[in-house]
Backbone bond lengths (Angstrom), bond angles and torsions (degrees), N, CA, C in turn:
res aa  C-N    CA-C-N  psi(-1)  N-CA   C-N-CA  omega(-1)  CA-C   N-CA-C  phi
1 X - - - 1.469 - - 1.524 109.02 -
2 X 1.246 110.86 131.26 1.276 129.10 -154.35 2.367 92.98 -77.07
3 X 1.136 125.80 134.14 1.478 117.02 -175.07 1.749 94.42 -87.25
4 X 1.616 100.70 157.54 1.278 109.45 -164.44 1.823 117.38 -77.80
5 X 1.068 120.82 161.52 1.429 110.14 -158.00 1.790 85.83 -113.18
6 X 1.478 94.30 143.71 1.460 114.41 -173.91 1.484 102.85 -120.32
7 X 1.579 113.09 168.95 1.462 110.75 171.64 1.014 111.37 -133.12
8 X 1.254 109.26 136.62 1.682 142.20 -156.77 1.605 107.05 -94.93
9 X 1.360 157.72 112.25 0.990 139.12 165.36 1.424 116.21 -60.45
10 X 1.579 133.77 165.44 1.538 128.03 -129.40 1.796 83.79 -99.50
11 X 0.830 109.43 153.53 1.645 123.96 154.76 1.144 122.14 -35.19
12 X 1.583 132.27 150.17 1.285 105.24 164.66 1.328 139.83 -90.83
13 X 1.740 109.87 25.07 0.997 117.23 176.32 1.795 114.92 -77.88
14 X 1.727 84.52 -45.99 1.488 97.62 168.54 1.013 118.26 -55.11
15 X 1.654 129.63 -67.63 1.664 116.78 -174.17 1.871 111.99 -62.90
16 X 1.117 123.69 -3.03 1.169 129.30 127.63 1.374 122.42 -6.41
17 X 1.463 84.50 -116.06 1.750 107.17 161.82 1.374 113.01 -31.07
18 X 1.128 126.33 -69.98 1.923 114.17 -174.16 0.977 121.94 -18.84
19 X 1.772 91.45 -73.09 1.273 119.76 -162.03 1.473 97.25 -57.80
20 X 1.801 148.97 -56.66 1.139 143.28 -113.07 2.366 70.28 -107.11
21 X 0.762 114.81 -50.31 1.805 122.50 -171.29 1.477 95.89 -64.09
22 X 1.305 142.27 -14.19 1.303 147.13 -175.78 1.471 111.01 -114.58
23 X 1.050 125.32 -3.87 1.241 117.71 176.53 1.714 130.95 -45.68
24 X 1.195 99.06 -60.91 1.630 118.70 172.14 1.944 94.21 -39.24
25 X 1.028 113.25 -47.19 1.623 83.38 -171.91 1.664 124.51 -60.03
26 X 1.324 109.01 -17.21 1.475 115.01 172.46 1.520 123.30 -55.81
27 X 1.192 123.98 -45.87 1.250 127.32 132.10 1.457 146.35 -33.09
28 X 1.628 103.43 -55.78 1.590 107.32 167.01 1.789 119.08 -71.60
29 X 1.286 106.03 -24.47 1.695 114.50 165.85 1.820 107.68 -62.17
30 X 1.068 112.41 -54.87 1.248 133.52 -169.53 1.141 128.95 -54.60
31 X 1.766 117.48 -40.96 1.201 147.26 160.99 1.555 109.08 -66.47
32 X 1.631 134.39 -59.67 1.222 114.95 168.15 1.105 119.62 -78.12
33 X 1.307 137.01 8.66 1.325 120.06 144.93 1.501 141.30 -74.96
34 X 1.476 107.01 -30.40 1.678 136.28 -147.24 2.144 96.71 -66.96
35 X 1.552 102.94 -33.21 1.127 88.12 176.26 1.775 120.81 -102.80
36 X 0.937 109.10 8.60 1.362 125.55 166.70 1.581 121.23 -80.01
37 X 1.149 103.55 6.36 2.054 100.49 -174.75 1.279 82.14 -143.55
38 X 1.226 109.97 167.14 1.666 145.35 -162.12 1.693 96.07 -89.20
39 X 1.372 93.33 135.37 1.972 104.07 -171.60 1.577 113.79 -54.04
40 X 1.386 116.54 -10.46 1.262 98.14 -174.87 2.008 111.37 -108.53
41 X 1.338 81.05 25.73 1.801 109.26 175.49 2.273 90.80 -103.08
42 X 1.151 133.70 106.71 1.883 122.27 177.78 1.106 83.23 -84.97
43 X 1.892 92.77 173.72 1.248 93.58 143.05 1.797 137.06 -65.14
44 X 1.339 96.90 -33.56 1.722 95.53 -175.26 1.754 118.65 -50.95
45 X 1.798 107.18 -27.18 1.115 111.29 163.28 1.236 114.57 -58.23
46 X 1.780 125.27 -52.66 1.203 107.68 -158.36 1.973 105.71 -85.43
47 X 1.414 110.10 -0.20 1.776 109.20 177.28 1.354 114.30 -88.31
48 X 1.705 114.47 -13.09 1.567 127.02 167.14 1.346 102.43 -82.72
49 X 1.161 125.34 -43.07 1.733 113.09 171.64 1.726 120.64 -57.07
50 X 1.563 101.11 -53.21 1.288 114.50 175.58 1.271 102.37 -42.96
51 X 1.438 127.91 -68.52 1.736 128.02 -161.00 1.409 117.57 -55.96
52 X 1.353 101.02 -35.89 1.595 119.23 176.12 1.418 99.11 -44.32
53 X 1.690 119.96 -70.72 1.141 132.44 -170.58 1.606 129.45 -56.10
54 X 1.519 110.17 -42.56 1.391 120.20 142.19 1.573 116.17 -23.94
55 X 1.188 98.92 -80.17 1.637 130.87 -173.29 2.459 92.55 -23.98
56 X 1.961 82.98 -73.22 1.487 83.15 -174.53 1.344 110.27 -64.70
57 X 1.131 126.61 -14.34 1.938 111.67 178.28 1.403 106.36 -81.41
58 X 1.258 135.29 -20.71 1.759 140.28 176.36 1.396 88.94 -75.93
59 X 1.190 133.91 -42.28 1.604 119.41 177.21 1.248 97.05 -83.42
60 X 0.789 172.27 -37.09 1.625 142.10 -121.43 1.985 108.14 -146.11
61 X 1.286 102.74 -11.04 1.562 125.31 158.97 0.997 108.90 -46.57
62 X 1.463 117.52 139.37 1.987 135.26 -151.20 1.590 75.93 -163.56
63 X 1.576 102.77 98.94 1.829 103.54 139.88 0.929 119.27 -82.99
64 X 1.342 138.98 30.19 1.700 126.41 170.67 1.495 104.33 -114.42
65 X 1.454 109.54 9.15 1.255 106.93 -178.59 2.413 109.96 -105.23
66 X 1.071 90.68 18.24 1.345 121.79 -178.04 1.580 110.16 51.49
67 X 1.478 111.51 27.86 1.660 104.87 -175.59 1.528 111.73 -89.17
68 X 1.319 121.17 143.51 1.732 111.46 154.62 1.403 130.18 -47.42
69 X 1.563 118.31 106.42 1.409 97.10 170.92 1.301 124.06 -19.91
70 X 1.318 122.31 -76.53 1.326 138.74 177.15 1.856 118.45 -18.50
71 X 1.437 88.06 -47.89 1.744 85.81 167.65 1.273 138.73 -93.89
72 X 2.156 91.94 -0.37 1.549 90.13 172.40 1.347 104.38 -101.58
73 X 1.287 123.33 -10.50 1.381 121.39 178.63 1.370 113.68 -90.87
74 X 1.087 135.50 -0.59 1.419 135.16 153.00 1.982 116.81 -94.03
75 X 0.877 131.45 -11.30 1.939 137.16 135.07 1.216 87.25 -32.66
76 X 1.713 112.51 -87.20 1.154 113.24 -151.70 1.413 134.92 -65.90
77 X 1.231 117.21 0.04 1.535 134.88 -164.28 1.655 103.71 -106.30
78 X 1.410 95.74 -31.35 1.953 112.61 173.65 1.046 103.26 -90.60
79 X 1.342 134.35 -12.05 1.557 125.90 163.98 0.911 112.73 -86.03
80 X 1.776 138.74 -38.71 1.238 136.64 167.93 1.633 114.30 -70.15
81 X 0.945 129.40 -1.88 1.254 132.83 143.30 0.804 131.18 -63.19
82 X 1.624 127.08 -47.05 1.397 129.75 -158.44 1.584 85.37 -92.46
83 X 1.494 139.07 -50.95 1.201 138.12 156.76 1.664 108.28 -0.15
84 X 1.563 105.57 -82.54 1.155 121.18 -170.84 1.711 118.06 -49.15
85 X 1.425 93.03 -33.97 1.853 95.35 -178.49 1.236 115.90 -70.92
86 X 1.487 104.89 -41.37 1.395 115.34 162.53 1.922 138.61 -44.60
87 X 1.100 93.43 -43.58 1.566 119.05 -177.28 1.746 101.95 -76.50
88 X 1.354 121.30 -32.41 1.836 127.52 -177.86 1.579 90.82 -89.67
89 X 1.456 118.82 -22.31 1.641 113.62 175.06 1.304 99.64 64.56
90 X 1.710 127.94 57.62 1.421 107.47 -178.69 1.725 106.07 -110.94
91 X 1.870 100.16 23.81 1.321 117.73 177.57 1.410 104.52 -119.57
92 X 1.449 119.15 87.02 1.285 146.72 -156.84 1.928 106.48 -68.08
93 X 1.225 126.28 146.22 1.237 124.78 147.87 1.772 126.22 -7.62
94 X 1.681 81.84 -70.11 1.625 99.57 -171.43 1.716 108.70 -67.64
95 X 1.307 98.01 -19.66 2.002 100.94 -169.33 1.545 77.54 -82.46
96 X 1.229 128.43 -56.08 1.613 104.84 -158.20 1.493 129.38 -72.58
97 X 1.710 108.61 0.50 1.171 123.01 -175.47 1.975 107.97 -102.70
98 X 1.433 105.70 -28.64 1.436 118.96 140.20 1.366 131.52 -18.34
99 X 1.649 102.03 -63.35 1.292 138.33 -149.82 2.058 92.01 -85.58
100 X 1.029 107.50 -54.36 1.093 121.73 -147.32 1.461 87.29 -98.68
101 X 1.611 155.23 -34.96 1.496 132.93 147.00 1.942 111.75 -49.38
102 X 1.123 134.42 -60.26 1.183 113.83 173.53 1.585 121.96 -52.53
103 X 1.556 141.44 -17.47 0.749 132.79 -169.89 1.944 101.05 -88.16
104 X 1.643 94.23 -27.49 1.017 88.38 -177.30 1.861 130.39 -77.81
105 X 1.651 94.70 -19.72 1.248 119.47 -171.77 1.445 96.91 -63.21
106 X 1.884 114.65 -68.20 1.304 116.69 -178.82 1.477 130.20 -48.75
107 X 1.726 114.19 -18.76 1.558 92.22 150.59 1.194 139.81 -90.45
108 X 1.399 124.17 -2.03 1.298 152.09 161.79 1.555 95.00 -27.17
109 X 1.587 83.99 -76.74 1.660 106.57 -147.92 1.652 81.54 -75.58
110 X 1.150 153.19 -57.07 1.320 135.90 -165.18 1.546 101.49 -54.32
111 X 1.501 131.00 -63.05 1.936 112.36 155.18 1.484 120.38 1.04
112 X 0.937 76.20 -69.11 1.912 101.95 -165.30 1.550 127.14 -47.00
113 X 1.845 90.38 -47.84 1.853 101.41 -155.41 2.022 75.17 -116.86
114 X 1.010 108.20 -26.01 2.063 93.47 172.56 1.402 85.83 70.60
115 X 1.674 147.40 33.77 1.363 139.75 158.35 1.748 104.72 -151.41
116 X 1.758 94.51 -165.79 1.530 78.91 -177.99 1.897 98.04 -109.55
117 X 1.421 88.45 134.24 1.811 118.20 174.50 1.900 96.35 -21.28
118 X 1.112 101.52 165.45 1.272 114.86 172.37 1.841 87.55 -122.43
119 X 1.975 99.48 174.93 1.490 99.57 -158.97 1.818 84.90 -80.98
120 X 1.274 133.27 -26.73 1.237 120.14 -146.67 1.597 112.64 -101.22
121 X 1.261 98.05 -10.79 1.774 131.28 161.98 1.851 115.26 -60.05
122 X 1.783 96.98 -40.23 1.335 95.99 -152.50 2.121 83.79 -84.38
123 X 1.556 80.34 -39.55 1.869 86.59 -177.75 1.490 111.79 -54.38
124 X 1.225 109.55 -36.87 1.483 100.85 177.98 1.823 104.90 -75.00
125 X 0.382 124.75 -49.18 2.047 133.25 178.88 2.039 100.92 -52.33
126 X 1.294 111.14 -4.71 1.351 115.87 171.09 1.494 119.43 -139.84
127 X 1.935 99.33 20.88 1.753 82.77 168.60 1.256 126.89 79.91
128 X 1.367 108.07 -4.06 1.587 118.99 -169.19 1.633 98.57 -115.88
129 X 1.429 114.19 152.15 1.587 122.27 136.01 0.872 116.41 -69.74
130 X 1.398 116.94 170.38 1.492 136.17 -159.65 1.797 92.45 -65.98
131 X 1.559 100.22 -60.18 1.771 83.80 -176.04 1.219 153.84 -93.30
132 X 1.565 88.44 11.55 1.689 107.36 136.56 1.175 118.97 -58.16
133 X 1.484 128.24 -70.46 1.402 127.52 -150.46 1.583 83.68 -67.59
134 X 1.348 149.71 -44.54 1.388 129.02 -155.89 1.573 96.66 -77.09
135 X 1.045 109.51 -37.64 1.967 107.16 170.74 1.691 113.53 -47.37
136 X 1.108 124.12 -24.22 1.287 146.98 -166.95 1.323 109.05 -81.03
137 X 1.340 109.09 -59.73 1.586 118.92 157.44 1.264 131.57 -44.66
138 X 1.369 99.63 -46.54 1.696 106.43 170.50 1.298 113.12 -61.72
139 X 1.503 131.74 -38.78 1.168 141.74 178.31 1.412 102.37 -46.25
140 X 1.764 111.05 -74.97 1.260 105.46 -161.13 1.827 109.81 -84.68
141 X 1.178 109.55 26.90 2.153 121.31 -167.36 1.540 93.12 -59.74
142 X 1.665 117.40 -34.81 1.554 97.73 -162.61 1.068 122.91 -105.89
143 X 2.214 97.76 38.26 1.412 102.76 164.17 1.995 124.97 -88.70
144 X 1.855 74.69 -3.30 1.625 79.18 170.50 1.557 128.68 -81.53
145 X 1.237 114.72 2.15 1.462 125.08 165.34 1.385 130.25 -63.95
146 X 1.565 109.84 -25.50 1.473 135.49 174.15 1.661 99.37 -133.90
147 X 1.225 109.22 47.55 1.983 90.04 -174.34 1.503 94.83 -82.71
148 X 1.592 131.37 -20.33 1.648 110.22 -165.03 1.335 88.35 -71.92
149 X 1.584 133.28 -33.85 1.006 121.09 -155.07 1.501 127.33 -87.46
150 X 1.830 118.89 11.12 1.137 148.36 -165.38 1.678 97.94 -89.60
151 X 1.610 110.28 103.15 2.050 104.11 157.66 1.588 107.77 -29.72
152 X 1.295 79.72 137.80 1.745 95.83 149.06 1.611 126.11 -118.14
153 X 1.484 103.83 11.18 1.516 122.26 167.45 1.615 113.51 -81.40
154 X 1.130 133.92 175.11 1.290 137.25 -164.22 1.390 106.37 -118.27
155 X 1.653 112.91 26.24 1.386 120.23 148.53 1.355 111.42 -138.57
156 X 1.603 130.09 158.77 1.295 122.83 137.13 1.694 146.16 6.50
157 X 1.254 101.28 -65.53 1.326 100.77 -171.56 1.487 102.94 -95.38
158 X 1.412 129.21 4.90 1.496 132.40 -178.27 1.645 109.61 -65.04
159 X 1.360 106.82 -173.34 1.623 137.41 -159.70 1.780 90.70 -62.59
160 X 0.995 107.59 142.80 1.769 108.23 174.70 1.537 109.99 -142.92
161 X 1.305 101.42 154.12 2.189 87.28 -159.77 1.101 123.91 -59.53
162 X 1.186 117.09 -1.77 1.875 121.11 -167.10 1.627 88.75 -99.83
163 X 1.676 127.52 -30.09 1.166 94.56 161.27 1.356 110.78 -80.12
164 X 1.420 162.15 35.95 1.162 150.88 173.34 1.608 127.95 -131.02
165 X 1.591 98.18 4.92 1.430 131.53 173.82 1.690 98.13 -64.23
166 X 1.484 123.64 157.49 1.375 146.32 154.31 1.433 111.95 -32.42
167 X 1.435 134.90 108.06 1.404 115.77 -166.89 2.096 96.00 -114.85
168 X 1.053 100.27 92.46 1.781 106.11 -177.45 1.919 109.94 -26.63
169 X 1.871 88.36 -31.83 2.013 93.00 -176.77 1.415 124.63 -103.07
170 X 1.437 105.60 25.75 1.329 116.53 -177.84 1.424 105.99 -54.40
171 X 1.886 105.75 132.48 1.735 104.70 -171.41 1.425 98.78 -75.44
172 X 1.255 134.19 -61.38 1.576 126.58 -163.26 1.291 102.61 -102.66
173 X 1.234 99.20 -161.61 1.861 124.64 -158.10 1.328 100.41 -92.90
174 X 1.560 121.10 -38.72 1.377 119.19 -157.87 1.404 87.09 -78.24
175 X 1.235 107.75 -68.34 2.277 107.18 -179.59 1.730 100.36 -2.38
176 X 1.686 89.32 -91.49 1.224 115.53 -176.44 1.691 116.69 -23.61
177 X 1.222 115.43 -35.52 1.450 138.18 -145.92 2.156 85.56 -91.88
178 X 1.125 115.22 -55.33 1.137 126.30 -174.48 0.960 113.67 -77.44
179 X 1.272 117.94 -42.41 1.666 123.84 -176.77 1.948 108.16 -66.09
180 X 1.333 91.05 -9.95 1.735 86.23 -166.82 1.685 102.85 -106.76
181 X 1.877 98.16 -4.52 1.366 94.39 -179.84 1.602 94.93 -88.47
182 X 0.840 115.33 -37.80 1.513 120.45 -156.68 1.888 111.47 -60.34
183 X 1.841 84.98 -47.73 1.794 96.43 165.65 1.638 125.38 -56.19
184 X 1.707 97.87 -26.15 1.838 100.39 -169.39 1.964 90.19 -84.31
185 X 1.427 126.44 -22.77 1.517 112.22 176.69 1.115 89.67 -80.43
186 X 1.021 144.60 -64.81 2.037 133.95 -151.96 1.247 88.68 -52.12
187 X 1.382 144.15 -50.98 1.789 131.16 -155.14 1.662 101.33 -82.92
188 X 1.705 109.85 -17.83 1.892 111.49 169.06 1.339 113.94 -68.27
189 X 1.768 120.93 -26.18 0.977 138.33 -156.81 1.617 114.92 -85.59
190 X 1.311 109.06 -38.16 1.124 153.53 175.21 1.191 107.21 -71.34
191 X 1.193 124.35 -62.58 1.843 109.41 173.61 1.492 116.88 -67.49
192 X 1.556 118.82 -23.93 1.418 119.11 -177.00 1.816 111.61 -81.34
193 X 1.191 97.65 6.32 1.761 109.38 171.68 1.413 116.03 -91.36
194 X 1.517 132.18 124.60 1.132 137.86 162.25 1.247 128.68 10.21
195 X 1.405 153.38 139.87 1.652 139.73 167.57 1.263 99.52 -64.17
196 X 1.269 126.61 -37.39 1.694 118.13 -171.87 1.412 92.11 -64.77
197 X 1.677 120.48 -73.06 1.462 99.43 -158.65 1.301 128.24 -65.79
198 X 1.892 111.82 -16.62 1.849 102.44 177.55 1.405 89.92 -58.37
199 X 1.561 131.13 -39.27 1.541 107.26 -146.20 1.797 105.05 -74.63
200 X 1.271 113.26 -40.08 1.369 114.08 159.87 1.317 133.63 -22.82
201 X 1.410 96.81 -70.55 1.362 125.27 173.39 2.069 103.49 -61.47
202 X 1.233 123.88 -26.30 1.659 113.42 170.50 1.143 105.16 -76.16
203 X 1.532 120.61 -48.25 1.141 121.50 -152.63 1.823 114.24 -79.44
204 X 1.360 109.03 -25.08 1.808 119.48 160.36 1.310 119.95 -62.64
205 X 1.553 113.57 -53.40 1.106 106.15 -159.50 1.287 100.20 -105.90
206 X 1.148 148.74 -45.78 1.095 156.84 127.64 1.687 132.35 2.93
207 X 1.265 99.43 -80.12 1.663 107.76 -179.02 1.631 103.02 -110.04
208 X 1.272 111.79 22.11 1.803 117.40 152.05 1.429 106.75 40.40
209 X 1.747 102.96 55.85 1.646 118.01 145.87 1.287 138.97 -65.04
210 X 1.055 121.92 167.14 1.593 112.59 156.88 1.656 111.36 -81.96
211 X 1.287 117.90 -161.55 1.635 110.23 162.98 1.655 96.25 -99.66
212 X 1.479 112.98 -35.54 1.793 103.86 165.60 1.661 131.86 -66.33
213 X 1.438 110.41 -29.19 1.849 94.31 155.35 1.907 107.21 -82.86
214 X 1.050 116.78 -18.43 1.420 95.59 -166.33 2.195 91.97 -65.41
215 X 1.319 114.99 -45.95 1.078 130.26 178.23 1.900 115.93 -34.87
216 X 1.376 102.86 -42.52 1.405 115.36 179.14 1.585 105.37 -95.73
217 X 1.076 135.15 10.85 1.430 125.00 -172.52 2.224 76.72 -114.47
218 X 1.546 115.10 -62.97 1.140 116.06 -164.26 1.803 122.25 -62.16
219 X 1.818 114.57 -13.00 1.302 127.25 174.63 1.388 99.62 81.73
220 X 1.464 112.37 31.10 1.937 97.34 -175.07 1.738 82.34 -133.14
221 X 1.653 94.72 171.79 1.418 110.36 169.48 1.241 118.61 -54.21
222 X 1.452 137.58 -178.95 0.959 145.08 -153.96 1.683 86.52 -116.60
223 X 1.393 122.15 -60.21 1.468 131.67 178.83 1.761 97.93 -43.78
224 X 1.011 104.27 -58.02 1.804 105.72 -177.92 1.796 108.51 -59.27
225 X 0.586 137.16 -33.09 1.479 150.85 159.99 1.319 113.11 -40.66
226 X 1.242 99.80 -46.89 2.058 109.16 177.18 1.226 108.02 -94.95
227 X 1.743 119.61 -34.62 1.662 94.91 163.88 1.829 125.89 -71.55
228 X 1.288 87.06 -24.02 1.894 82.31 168.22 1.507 120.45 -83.46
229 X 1.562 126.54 3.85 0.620 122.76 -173.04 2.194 105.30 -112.56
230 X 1.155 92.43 -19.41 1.937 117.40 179.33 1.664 71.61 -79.17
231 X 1.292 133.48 -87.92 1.410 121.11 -146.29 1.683 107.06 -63.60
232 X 0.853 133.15 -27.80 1.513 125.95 -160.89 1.338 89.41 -78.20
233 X 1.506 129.05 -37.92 1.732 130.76 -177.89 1.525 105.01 -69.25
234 X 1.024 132.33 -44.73 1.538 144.83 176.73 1.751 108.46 -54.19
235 X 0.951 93.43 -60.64 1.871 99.92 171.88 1.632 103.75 -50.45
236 X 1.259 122.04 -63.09 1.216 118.34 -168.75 1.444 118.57 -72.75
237 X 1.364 112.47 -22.12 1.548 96.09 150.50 1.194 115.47 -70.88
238 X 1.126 135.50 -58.92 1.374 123.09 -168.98 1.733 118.18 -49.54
239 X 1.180 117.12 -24.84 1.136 116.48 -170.54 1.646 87.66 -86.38
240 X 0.769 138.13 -20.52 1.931 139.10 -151.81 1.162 98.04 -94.66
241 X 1.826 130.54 -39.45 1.386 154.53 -142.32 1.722 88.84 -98.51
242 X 1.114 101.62 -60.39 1.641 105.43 -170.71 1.817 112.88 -86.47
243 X 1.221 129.64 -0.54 1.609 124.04 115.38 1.214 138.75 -51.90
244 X 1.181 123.48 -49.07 1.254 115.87 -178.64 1.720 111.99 -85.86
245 X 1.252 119.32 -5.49 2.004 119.79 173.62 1.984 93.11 -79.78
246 X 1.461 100.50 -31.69 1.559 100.27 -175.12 1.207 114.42 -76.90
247 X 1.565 112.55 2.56 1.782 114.67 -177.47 1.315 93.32 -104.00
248 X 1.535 140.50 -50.64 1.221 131.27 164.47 1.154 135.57 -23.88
């Protein structure tokens, strides 16, 4: 009988190597984030978080679990980020209570209108003019820096989309079974969003822009870029939030 196989964390020659062949992402993390958080967040803050995070994915990396470094060490580099934003607290009380009336508004009005809100619909459903509510956006824009990593439960410590992403190592059928329902609504969710914001939303997460080239490819501001990009994330929680209270 063959003895059971254990896992060893890598040598330090190896986390070595990662880390020194992985470098460049500390930078490319860094850069789409840097204008998404409040100025007294630098970059050197956010490339000392990043490295940190590197650092723990060269330790804590399992090739038998068939993932790309590359994609587990960038989780972890956006978690030590969002860590870090968290810990300077430059995501205030009042921003999260902000955060959490528009999220709440937009399922209202998605109830309501059975489509997706228009911007001047949602502003009116919060009391605001138009350039308020787009001021509003800007406020909460640099939740798209960590948005996979934002609950969609109606607390804190709840479900957040990166846990609710396609998992290739799902142990059973039912996982798998849910996980593939959950992915076929996010891509329903996704077409019922604006052409500006799907294209936003391809071109970020997708074809790995900044919000300043996506800005120069689309002919709009750079500020407008993050409010279509704060609202297109806002919708999809709400739409994500009010599936899963309907599975309860």
């Amino acid at each position: 009988m063959n003895p059971p196989e254990y896992y060893y964390p890598p040598a330090n020659d190896q986390r070595s190597r990662l880390v020194e062949e992985h470098l460049p992402l500390v930078n490319f993390l860094v850069e789409r984030m840097v204008t998404q958080v409040p100025a007294s967040m630098t970059r050197d803050d956010l490339a000392s978080a990043a490295m940190m995070g590197l650092l723990d994915a060269a330790n804590r990396f399992d090739p038998t679990r068939g993932i790309l470094f590359k994609t587990f060490a960038e989780h972890r580099m956006r978690g030590a980020m969002l860590d870090e934003a968290r810990r300077t607290d430059w995501f205030s009380r009042s921003l999260r209570d902000k955060q959490t009336r528009l999220t709440r508004a937009l399922e209202q009005l998605e109830q309501q209108l059975g489509r997706a809100a228009e911007e001047h619909e949602i502003a009116e459903a919060l009391e605001l003019d138009l350039e308020s509510y787009r001021d509003l956006l800007t406020e909460v824009s640099h939740l798209g820096c960590v948005s996979l990593h934002q609950t969609i439960d109606e607390y804190e410590e709840g479900r957040t989309f990166i846990d609710n992403l396609p998992d290739p190592q799902a142990v059973t059928p039912l996982e798998a079974m849910e996980r593939r329902e959950l992915t076929r609504e996010l891509a329903e969710h996704l077409e019922r969003l604006t052409e500006k914001e799907r294209l936003v939303i391809s071109l970020y997460y997708y074809e790995e822009l900044t919000q300043k080239e996506i800005a120069e490819v689309l002919s709009l501001t750079e500020g407008r870029v993050s409010q279509l990009h704060s609202q297109a994330l806002h919708k999809l929680k709400a739409r994500l939030s009010s599936t899963l209270k309907r599975r309860r």
